[in-house]
C-alpha positions in Angstrom: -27.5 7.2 36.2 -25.1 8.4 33.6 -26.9 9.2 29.7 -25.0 9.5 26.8 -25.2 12.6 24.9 -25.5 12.0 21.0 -25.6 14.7 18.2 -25.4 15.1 14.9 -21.6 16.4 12.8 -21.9 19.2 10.7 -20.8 18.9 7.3 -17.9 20.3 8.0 -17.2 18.3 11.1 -17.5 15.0 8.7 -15.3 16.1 6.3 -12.7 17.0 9.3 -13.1 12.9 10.2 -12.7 11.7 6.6 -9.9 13.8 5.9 -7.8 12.5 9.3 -7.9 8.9 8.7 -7.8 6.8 5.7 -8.9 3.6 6.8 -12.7 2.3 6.9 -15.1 -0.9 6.6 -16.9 -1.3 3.3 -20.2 -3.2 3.1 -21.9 -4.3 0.2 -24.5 -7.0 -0.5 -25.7 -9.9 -2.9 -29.1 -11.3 -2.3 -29.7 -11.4 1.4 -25.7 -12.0 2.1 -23.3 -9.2 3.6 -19.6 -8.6 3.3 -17.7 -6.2 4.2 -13.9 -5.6 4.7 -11.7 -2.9 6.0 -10.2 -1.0 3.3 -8.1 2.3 2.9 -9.5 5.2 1.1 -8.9 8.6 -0.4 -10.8 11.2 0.2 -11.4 14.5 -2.0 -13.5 16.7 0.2 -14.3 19.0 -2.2 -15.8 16.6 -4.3 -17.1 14.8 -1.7 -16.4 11.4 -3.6 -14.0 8.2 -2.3 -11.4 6.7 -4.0 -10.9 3.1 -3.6 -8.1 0.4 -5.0 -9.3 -3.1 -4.3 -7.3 -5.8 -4.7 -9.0 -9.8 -5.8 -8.3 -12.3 -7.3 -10.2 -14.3 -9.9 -12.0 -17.0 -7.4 -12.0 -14.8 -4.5 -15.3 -13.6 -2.4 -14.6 -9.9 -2.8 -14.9 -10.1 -6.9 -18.3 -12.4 -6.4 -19.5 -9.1 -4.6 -17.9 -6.4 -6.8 -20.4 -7.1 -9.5 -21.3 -4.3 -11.9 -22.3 -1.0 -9.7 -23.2 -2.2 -6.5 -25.0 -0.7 -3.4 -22.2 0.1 -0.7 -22.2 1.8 2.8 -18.6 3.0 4.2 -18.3 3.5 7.8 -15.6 5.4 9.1 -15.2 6.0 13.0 -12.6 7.2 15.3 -12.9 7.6 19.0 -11.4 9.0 21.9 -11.0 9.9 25.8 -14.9 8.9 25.7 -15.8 10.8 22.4 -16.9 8.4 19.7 -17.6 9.9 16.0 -18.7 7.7 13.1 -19.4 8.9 9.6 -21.1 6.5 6.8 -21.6 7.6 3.3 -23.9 5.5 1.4 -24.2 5.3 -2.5 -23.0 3.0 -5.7 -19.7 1.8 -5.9 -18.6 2.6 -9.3 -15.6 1.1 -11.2 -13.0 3.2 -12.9 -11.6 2.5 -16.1 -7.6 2.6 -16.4 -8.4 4.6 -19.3 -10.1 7.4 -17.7 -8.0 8.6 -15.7 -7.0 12.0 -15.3 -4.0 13.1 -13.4 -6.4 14.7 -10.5 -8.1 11.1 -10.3 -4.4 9.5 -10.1 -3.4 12.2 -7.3 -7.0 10.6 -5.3 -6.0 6.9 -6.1 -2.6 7.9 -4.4 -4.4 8.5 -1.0 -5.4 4.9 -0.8 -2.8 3.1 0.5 -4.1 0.0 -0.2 -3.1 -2.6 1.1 -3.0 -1.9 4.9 -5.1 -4.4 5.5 -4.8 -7.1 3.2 -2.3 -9.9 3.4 -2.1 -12.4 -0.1 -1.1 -15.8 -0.2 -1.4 -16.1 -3.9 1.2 -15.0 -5.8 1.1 -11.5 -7.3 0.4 -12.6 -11.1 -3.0 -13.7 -9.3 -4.2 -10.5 -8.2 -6.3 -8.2 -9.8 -6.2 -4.1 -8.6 -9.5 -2.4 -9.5 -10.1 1.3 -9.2 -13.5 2.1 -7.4 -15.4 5.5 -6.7 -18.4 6.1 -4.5 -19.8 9.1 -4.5 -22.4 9.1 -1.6 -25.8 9.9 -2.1 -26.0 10.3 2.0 -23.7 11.3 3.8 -24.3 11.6 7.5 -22.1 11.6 11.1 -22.3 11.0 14.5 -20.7 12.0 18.0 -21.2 10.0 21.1 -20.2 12.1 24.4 -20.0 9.5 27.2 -21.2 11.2 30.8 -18.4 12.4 32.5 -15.8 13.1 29.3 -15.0 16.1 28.0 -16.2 17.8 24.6 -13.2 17.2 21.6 -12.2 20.4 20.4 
């Protein structure tokens, strides 16, 4: 019988997985419905804080959900040869205003490629780009070793 072997990430560990990938699922919530959506981030680890462009448009399902300040949980994971790590920071999602930015917050905003995931049939004049941050009140990571593979080094 093969068992798992799960254990926490060190801080420093979960800033090692943010920091490699930019890429994540966001979740928030209205009521008792979910959404989420894959986005792409930035990442300060010094700060600890996201950076987040999100693209809408007027009518669309995403702005319905991106109401003032919302609850949101990003997940980030990444696995391999049988190791599996997965990091979710949990906090409010809070919109930036174009007028307060700074040139460090430009430099973050700059690590989100947005829009690796997103495809738009609308026509650009449509969309709307707003600037989010979260920084997470929690902040926690996992590791999964599967019997049999190795430790990641």
């Amino acid at each position: 019988m093969s068992l798992d072997q799960q254990t926490e990430l060190s801080p420093d560990e979960i800033h090692g997985v943010l920091a490699r990938h930019e890429t994540g699922v966001l979740s928030l919530a209205k009521a008792d419905e979910p959404y989420a959506i894959p986005i792409s981030y930035g990442y300060d680890g010094e700060s600890g804080r996201f950076y987040l462009r999100l693209v809408s448009t007027p009518e669309s399902e995403k702005r319905q959900f991106l109401t003032s300040s919302p609850r949101a949980r990003l997940v980030v994971h990444e696995s391999n040869d049988g190791s599996y790590r997965s990091i979710i920071a949990e906090g409010t999602l809070e919109r930036v205003d174009p007028d307060e930015l700074t040139v460090e917050r430009i430099v973050q905003y700059g690590k989100a490629k947005r829009p690796l995931f997103e495809i738009w049939g609308e026509t650009k004049r449509d969309l709307d780009i707003q600037l989010f941050e979260l920084d997470p009140e929690t902040l926690s990571g996992r590791a999964v070793e599967l019997d049999g593979a190795e430790p990641e080094q």
